[in-house]
N, C-alpha and C positions, 0 to 999 in steps of 0.2 A: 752076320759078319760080311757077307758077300755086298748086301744092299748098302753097308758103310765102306765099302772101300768105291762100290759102284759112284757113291753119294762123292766121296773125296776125289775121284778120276775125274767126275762131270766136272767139280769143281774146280779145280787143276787146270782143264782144257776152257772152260768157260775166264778166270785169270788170264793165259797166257791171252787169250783173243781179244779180252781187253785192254790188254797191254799193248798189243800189234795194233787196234782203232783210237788208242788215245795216243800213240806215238806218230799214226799218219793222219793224224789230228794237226799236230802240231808242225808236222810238214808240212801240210798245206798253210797253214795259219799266216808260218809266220815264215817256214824258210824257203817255199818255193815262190811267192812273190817279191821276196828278195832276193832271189836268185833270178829272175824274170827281167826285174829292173835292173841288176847287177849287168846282164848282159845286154840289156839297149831295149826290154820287149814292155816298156811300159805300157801299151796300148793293150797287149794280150792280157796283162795283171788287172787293167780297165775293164776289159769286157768279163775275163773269171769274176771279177767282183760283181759284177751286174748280172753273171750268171746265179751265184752263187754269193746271196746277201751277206750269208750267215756267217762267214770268213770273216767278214768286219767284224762282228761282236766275238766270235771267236780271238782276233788278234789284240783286242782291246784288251781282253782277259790273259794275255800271254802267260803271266807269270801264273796263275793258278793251274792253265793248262796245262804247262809242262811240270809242274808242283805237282798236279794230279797221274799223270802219265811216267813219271819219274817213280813215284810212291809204286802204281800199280806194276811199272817194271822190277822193280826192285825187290817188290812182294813173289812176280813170278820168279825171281832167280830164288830168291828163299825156298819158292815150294816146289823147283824143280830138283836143287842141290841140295837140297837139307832135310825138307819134309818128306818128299817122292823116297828117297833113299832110304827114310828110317821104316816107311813102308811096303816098300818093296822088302826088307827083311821079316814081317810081318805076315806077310805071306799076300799080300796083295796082286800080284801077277803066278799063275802058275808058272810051273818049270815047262820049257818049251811050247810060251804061249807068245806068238808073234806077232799078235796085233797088240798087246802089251809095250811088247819091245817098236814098232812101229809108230804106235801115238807117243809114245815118251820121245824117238826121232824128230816127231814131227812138230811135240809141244817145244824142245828144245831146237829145234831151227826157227822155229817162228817168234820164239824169247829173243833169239842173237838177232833177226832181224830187226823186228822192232826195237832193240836196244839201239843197232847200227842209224837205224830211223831218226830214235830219236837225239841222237848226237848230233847227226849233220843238221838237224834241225836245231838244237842249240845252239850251235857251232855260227849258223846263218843268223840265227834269231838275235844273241850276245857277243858275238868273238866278232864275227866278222867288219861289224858297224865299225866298231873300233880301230880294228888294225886297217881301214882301207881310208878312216878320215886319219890319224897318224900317219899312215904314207900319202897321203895329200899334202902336205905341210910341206 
């Protein structure tokens, strides 16, 4: 019993952290070089790209990236709010076990940021294009 709940925490903690690298995935990809060019720094978005190729092929694929990074947040809000909780009734964390209660802290700050992550990267990537060639007119 011990080694399947051990089994479902790895698992848990392994989610949210792919949650948090495919959400600053897509922050780089796609909203921080628009947000680079947005404020006049086209030359630095020039040289990141020459630093780091793979940005290109990453931004090409935007829409699967954040398709996939979406999917895997959504999945960790599942298994922090729904799944975690019906195990923890299960007896998953002993009573007054505090690194229990410390990673579950820690897997749920790291869910809300990369959630936060990945908004303002959608937000850059889809919304903003839009509303800044609109107030151009």
């Amino acid at each position: 019993m011990t080694t399947l709940i051990q089994d479902r925490t790895r698992r848990s903690a392994l989610l949210s952290y792919f949650s948090l690298f495919t959400s600053l995935g897509t922050l780089l990809c796609c909203a921080l070089p628009s947000l680079l060019v947005l404020f006049g720094l086209g030359a630095s978005v020039a040289s990141m790209l020459s630093f780091l190729p793979w940005l290109v092929t990453l931004s090409r694929h935007k829409q699967w990236t954040f398709a996939v990074s979406g999917l895997l947040i959504a999945f960790g809000f599942l298994n922090i709010y729904v799944i975690a909780p019906r195990l923890k009734t299960k007896g998953a964390c002993e009573p007054g076990d505090d690194a229990c209660g410390e990673a579950r802290e820690a897997s749920k700050i790291t869910l809300w940021a990369s959630s936060a992550i990945y908004f303002v990267g959608f937000f850059v990537a889809y919304v903003l294009g839009p509303i800044l060639s609109r107030h151009d007119r």
